[in-house]
N, C-alpha and C positions, 0 to 999 in steps of 0.2 A: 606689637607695633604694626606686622604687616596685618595682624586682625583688623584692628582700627581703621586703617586706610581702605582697607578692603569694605568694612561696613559703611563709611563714608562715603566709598564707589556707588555700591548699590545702591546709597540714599536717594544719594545726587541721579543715579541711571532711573531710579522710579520715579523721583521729582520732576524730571528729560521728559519721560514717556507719558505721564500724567498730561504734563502742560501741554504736548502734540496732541494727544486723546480727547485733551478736553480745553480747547483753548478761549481764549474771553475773547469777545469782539463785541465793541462799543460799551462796552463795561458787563456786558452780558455774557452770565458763565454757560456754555454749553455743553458740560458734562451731561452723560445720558439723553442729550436731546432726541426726542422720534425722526430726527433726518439728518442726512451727515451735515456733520458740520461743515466739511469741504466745500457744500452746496450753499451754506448760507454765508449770502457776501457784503460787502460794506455796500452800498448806495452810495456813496461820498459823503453825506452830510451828519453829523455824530451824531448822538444820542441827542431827539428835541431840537434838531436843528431847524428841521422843518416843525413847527408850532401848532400844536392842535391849540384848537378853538373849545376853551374851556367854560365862557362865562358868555354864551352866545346870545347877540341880542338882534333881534327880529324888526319887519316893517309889516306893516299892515298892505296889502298888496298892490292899494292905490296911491301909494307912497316909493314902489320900486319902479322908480324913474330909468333907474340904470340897467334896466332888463329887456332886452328885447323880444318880441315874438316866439322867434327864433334859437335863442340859446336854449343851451340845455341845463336844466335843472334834475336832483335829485328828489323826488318826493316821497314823503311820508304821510299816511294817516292810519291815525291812533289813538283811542279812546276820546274822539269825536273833535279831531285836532288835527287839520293839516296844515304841512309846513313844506318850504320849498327851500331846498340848498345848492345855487347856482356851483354849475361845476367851475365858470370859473375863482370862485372862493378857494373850493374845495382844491382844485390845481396845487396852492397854494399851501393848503393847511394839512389836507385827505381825513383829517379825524375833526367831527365835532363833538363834544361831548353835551348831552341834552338831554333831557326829561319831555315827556308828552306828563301831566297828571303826576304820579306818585309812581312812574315807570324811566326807570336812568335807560337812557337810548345812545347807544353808541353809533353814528351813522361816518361812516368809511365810506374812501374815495381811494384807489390807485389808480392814476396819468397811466402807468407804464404798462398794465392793465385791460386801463379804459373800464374797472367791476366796479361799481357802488354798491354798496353793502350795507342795511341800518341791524343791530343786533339790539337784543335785552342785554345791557351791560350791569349784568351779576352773573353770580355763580353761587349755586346754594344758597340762595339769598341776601347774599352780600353785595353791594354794591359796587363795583369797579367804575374806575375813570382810566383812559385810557391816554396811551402817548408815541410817536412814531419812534421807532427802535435804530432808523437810520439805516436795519438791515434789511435785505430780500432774500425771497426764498420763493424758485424759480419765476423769478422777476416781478414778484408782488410784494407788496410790504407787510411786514411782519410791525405789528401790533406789539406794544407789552403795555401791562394794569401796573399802575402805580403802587399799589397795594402788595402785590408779591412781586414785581418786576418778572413775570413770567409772559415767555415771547407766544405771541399769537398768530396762528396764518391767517389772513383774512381769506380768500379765497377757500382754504377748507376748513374755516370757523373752528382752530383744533388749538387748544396751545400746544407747542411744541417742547418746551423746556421750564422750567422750574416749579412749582409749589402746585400750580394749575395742566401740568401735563399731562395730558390725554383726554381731558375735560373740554368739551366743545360749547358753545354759545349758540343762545336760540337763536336763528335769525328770524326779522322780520318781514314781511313784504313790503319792497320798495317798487320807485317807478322808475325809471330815465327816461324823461321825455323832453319836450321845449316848454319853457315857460308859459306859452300861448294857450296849447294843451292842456297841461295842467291847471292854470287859471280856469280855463272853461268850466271846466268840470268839476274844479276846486273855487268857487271864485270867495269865500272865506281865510283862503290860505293866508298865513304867515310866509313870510321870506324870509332867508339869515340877510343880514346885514353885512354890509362894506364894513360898517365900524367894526371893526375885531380886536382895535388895540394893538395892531400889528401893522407897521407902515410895508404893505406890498403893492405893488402895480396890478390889479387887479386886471385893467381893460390889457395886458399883453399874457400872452399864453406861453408857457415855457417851454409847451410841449407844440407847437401849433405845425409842423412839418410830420412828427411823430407817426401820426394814425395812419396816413400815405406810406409811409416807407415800411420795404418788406424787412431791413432788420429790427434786429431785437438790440438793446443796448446791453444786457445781463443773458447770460446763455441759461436755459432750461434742461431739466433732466429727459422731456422727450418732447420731440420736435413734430409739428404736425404737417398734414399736409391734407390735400385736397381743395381747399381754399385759400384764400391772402392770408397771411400771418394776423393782418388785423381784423379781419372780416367781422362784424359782430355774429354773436349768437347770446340766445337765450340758453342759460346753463340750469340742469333742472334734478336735482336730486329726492328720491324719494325711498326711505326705506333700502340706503345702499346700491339702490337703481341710478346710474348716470344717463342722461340723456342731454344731447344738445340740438337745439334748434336754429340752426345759421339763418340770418336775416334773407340772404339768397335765394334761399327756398321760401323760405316765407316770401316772398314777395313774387314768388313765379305765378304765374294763372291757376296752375293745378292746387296751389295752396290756398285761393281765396277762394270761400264760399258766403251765403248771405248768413251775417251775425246772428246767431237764434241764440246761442247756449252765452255769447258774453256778455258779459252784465249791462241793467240800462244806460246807465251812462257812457259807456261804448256805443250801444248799438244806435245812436244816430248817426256814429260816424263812418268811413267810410276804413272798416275794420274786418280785415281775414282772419277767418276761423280755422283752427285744425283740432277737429277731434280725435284725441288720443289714450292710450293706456300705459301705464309708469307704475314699476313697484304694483301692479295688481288694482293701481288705482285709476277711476276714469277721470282723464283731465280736458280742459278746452285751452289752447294756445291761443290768445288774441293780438293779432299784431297791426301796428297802424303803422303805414308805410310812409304816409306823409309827416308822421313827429317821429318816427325811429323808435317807437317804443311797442315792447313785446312783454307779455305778463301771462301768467296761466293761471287757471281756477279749476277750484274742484266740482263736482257735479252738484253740490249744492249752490253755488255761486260765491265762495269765500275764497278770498284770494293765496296761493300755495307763495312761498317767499319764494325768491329765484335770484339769479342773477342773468347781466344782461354784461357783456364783456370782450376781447378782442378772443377769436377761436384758437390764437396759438396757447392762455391763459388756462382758457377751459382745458384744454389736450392734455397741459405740461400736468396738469391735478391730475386728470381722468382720461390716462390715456385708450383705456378700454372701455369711452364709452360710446352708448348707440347716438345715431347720426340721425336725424328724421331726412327726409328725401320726398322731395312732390312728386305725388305722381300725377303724369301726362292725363288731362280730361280725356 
């Protein structure tokens, strides 16, 4: 009898310590996840609360009335297709799911962030569709595919937990720039559309204090410093090499030189150069300080993917990574 009760003890004490080990949040089980679980937290809104944008429909660019100069857009081009996805949408949605051609394009949005992110959404040749998980992980959102429900970090393109663990996703190059910008130089472009099928306030920002303020709303595994918590940078990975390039420095005297290495479509504008080395590879930073946007290329002139992001984001991923710094003319 005391046998009984005793093995009933231990069921019940491994069932206790299992469920603490390995606990589900938002219906997502995170046994063996690659980060503690501790660290990955609710965002408030459940699984799908906040809606990707699965069946996305487009305007032809002389058709986006509701765009101004000014805003900021996420751009893609891709197999001879560009498209533009205002971040105010994205505010709103952060995932769209889309195809350029015969290629599923997962393009990512984190507010809390400020990273735009577009990937090939497959993996070994399968197609994923993807969906906001409601959770974060050091204060970005975590992704999960429909297909195995396994969580993805956007920010280190990695999934962390289920079927697809430890398997990363290509990224593609993307822009963050203003609409104005991008139209120039894109003036073919596609827009996503207002219509989403989803009644949101699109003209109010949820986040529009946000980017100013030095707190974080979610706490990160390492806290940065040297800069504003928001400051942008260019985040740039190549071959396990991290490297960031904060829009600050970009934008000092000693960082601008006259455009030779960035591509034509750049060089009429009025666009600082920095030539640099990453992972053994030679790159050109291009950055335009009037649209806020910053992109790098490799010495052939084909664009390296990257991200463009607030510096506390980049830190919390990589906290050991190198720093570019202007130097004085």
């Amino acid at each position: 009898m005391c046998m009984r009760y005793l093995t009933t003890f231990l069921l019940s004490l491994t069932f206790a310590t299992t469920a603490l080990a390995a606990p589900v949040k938002n219906g997502f089980d995170l046994a063996g996840a690659l980060v503690p679980a501790s660290a990955i937290l609710p965002g408030g809104p459940p699984r799908d609360g906040i809606a990707s944008i699965d069946q996305p429909r487009f305007a032809r660019a002389d058709a986006a009335g509701d765009l101004k100069p000014e805003d900021r857009v996420l751009g893609v081009s891709l197999n001879g297709q560009a498209k533009a996805y205002p971040i105010a949408i994205l505010n709103w949605h952060e995932i769209v799911n889309d195809r350029f051609g015969a290629t599923p394009v997962a393009v990512t949005y984190c507010p809390l962030c400020g990273t735009g992110m577009a990937f090939v959404a497959e993996v070994s040749g399968q197609p994923l569709e993807f969906g906001v998980s409601g959770l974060l992980y050091n204060s970005d959102v975590l992704l999960y595919d429909r297909q195995s429900e396994s969580l993805w970090s956007q920010i280190d393109r990695r999934a962390i937990s289920g079927a697809h663990e430890g398997e990363r996703l290509d990224a593609l190059a993307l822009e963050h720039t203003t609409w104005g910008d991008w139209l120039q130089r894109h003036p073919d472009t596609l827009v996503l559309s207002r219509d989403t099928g989803h009644g949101r306030d699109y003209d109010h920002n949820p986040y529009a204090s946000y980017e100013q303020e030095e707190g974080l709303y979610f706490p990160v595994r390492f806290r940065a410093k040297g800069y504003h918590p928001k400051e942008r940078v260019l985040g740039l990975e190549i071959d396990g090499h991290f490297k960031a390039y904060p829009f600050a420095e970009l934008a000092k005297p000693g960082a601008a030189h006259a455009p030779q290495a960035c591509p034509p479509s750049l060089a009429a504008k009025p666009v600082g150069e920095v030539r640099d080395r990453l992972g053994g590879r030679a790159i050109t930073v291009c950055f335009d300080a009037d649209h806020g946007n910053a992109t790098v290329w490799d010495a052939g002139g084909e664009p390296i993917p990257s991200v463009v992001g607030f510096w506390f984001a980049w830190y919390a991923f990589h906290p050991d990574t190198l720093v570019y710094k202007a130097k004085p003319r």
